[in-house]
C-alpha positions in Angstrom: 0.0 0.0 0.0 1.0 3.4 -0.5 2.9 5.7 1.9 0.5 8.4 3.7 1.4 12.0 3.9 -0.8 13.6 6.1 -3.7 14.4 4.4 -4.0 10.9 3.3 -3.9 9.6 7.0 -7.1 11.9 8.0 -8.7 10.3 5.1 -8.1 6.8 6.6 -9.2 7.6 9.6 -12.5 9.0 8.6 -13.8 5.8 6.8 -11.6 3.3 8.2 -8.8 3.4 11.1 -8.0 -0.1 11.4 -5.5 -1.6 9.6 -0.8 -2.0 10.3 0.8 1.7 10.9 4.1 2.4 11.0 4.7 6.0 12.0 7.7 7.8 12.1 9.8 11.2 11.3 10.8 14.0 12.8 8.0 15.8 14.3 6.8 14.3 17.6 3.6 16.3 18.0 1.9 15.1 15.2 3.6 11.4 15.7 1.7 11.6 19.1 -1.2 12.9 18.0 -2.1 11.1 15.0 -1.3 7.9 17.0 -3.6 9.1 20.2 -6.4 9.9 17.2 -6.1 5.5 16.0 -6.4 4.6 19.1 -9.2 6.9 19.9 -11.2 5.7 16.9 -10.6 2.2 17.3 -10.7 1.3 21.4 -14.2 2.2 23.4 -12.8 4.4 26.5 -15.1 2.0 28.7 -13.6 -1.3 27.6 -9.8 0.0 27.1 -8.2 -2.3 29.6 -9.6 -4.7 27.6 -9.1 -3.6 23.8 -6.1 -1.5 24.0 -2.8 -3.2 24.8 0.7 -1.0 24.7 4.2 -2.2 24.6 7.5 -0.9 25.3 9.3 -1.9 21.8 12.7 -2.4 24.1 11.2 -5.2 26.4 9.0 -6.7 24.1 9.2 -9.6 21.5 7.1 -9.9 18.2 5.4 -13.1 19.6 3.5 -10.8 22.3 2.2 -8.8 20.1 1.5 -11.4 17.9 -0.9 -12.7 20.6 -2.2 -9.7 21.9 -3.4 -8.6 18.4 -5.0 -12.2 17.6 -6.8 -11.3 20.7 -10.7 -11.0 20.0 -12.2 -7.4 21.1 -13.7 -7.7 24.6 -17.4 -5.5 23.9 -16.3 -4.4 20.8 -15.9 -4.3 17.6 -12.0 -3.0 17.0 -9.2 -3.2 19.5 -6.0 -1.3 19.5 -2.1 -2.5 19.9 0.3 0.1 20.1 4.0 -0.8 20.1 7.1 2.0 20.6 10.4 2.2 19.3 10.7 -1.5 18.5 14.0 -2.0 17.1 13.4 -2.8 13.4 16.6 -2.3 12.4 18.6 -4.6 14.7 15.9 -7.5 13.1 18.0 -10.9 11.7 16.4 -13.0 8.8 14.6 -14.9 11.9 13.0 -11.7 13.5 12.1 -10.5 10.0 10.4 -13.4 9.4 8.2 -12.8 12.6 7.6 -9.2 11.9 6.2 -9.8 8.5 4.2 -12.4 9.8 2.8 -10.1 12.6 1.8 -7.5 9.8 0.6 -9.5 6.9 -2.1 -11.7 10.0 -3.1 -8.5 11.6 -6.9 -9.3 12.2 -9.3 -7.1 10.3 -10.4 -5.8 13.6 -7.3 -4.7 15.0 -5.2 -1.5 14.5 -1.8 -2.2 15.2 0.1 0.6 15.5 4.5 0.8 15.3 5.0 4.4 16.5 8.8 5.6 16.9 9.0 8.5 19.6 12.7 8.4 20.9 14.7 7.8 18.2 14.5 7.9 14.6 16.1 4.3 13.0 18.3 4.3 9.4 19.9 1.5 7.7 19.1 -0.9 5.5 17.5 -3.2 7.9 15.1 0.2 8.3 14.7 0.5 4.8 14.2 -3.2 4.4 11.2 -3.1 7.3 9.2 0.3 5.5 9.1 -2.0 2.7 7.4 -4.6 4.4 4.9 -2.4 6.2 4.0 -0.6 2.9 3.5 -4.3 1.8 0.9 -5.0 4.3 -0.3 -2.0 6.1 0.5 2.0 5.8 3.7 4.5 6.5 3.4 7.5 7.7 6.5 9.6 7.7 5.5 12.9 10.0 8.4 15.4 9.2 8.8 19.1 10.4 6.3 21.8 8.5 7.7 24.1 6.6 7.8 28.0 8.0 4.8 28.7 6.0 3.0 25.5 7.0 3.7 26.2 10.8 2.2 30.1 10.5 -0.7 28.7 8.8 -1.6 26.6 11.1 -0.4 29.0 13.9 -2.7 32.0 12.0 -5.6 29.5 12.0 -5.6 28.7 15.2 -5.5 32.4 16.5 -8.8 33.0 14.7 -10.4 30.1 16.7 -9.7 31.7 19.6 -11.0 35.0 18.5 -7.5 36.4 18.2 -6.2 36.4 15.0 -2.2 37.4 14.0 -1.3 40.8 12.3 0.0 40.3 9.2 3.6 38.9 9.8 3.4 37.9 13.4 3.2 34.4 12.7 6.4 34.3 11.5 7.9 36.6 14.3 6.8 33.5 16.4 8.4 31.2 14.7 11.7 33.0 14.4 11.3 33.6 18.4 10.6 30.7 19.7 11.9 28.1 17.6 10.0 25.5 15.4 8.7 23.1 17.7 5.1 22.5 16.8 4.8 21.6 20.7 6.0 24.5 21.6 5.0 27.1 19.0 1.3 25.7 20.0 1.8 26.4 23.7 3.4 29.8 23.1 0.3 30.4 20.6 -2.3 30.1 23.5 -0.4 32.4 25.7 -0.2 35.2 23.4 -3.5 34.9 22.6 -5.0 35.1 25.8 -2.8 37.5 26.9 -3.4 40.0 23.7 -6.0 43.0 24.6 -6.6 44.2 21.1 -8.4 43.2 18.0 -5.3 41.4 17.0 -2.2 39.4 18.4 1.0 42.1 17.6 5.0 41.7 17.8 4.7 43.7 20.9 2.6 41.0 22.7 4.7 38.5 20.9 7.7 39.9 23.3 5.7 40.5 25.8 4.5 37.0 26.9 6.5 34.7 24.9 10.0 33.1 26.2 12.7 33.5 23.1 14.8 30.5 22.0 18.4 30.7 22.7 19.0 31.0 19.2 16.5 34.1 18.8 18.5 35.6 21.5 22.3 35.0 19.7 20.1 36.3 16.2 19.2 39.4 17.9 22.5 39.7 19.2 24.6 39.3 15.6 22.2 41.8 14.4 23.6 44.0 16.7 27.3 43.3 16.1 26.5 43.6 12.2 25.0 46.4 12.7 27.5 48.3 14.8 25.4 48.1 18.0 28.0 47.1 19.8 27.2 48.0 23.2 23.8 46.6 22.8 25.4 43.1 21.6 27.5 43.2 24.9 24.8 43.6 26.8 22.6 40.9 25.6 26.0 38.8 26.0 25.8 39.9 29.6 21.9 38.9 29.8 22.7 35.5 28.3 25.5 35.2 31.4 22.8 36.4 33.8 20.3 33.6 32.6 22.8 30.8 33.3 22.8 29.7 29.5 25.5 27.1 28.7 28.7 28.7 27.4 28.9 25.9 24.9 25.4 26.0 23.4 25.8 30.2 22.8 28.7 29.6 21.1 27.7 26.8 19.0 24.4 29.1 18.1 27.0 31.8 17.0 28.1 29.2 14.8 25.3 27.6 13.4 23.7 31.6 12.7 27.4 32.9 11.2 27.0 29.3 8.9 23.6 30.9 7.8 25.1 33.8 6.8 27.6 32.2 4.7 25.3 29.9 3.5 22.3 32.9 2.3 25.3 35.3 1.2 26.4 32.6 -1.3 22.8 31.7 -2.8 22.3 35.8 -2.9 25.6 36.0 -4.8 25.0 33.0 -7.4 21.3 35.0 -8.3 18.9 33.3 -6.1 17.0 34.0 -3.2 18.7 33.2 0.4 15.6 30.2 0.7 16.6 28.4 -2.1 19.4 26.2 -0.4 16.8 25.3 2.3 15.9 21.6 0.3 20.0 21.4 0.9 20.3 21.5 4.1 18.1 20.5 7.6 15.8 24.3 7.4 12.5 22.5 7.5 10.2 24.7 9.4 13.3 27.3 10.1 13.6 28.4 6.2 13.1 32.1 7.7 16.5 31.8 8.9 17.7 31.9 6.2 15.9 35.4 4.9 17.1 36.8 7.9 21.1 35.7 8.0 20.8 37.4 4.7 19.9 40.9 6.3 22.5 40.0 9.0 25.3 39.4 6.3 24.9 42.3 4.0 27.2 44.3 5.4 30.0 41.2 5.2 31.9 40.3 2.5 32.4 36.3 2.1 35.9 37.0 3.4 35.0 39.1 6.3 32.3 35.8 6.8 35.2 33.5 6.8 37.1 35.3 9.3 33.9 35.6 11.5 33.9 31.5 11.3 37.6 31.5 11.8 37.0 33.6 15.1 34.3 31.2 15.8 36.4 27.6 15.5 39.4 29.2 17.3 37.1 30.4 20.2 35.3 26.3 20.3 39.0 24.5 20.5 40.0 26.8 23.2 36.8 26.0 25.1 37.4 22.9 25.0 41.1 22.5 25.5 41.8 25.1 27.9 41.3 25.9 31.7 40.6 29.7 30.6 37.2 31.0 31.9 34.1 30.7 29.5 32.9 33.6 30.2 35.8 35.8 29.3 36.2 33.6 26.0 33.1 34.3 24.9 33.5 38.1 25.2 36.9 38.0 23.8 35.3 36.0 20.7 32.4 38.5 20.5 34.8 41.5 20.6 36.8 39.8 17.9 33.4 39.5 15.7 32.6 43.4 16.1 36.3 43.9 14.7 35.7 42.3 11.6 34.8 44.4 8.3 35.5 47.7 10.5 
């Protein structure tokens, strides 16, 4: 059968939610939540000790859930196994030959369920088990939404609460908070309850909502490009005063210079700064990339390189050396403001 994007998989569920599912990808929510909507549609709430059965995919074998899906429905008419993070791709010959037994006998009147939560398998064992649950039942590979998708959905759900986005704010969100569907739906209720006007602005955006450590470093390099320098140093200080990890601000000052590297050179070869997103892990976080491009324009790719230079000599050190963090990072930060001036 056919892999299911998403759209596909609401389908299913409207006319017929049994059948083998084998979800997976990169965003959890929606792993979560499509897997809590099967088992909603196919297990009565008053019989679920009965009809639902759940396994730990690490302590399990595929004989028990053999059994407990060849189990008849206690009062109803569907039941519901749901198994997590089996280890497909550790599977010999012999435990392949159970697992496509398991999905090519599931009973018409269950809906077994392989959902993968903590880790995301690879390989060609992996490879070799999608096949065999396309085979017999459905795949659902849930990745991250792209930045439009996410303010979409984010600008939708603001109007069901009677609270919908100025234009843009959506996207201020996102580039605040991070892309997280989780998250970005959490923050989305607080803004919206806390907002007083007709509409949801930036201002109540920075009002309520907790930036991301990388919206913080963004805001920052803005700064430095900008010649702010005073205001850079003292949102280095603030990061200090917040007890963030020395490590993780610096390796945010890399990832953010790498953006600006990476839109400055799609700019230069005639594109737009998004184009290079399908090359790289930007799913959901293309805006980045729009924005490193504002940072950079003042830098020239040399002045880029030497920013990234500053950056790897500033990482060995803070690794190799007693020296304290702290002064590192501002030594590191006064070295970026040098550069181009």
């Amino acid at each position: 059968m056919p892999a299911l994007n998403e759209s596909a998989l609401k389908d299913k569920l409207k006319e017929n939610p049994v059948g083998v599912y084998l979800i997976y990808g990169e965003e959890s929510y929606l792993k979560k939540t499509y897997t809590d909507k099967i088992v909603s549609k196919t297990v009565d709430s008053a019989f679920e000790d009965f009809n639902f059965h759940t396994f730990d995919g690490k302590e399990c074998t595929l004989s028990e859930v053999y059994e407990s899906a060849e189990a008849v429905p206690m009062m109803a008419e569907t039941k519901c196994v749901l198994v997590k993070d089996f280890p497909l791709d550790t599977l010999d010959e012999n435990g392949f030959e159970q697992l496509e037994r398991v999905v090519r006998e599931n009973p018409d009147d269950c809906a077994l369920i392989f959902s993968f939560v903590a880790y995301e398998p690879k390989g060609a064992k992996w490879n070799k088990a999608v096949k065999l649950f396309e085979k017999y039942g459905y795949t659902v590979k849930l990745d991250k939404k792209t930045s439009i998708e996410l303010a979409k959905m984010l600008e939708n759900g603001a109007k069901r609460r009677g609270r919908p986005f100025a234009k843009g704010v959506a996207q201020y969100l996102i580039s605040c908070v991070g892309s997280d569907l989780n998250t970005l739906l959490n923050e989305t209720e607080k803004v919206c309850a806390y907002a007083q006007g007709e509409e949801v602005l930036k201002s109540d955006v920075d009002a309520v909502c907790i930036k991301s450590l990388d919206a913080k470093v963004f805001d920052m390099i803005k700064d430095l490009t900008s010649g702010r320098f005073d205001s850079a140093f003292r949102k280095l200080s603030l990061l200090f005063e917040q007890r963030e990890d020395e490590f993780q601000i610096l390796g945010a000052l890399i990832a953010q210079y790498s953006d600006i590297y990476r839109a400055k050179a799609a700019v230069k070869s005639g594109g737009r700064a998004e184009m290079i997103a399908g090359f790289y892990n930007y799913a959901g976080k293309e805006f980045r990339l729009s924005n490193a491009a504002r940072n950079g324009s003042s830098l020239s790719f040399e002045n880029i390189g030497e920013c990234i230079e500053i950056l790897l000599q500033a990482d060995t050190t803070l690794k190799s050396s007693a020296l304290n963090k702290r002064l590192v990072l501002e030594q590191t930060v006064v070295k970026l403001a040098r550069v181009g001036r």
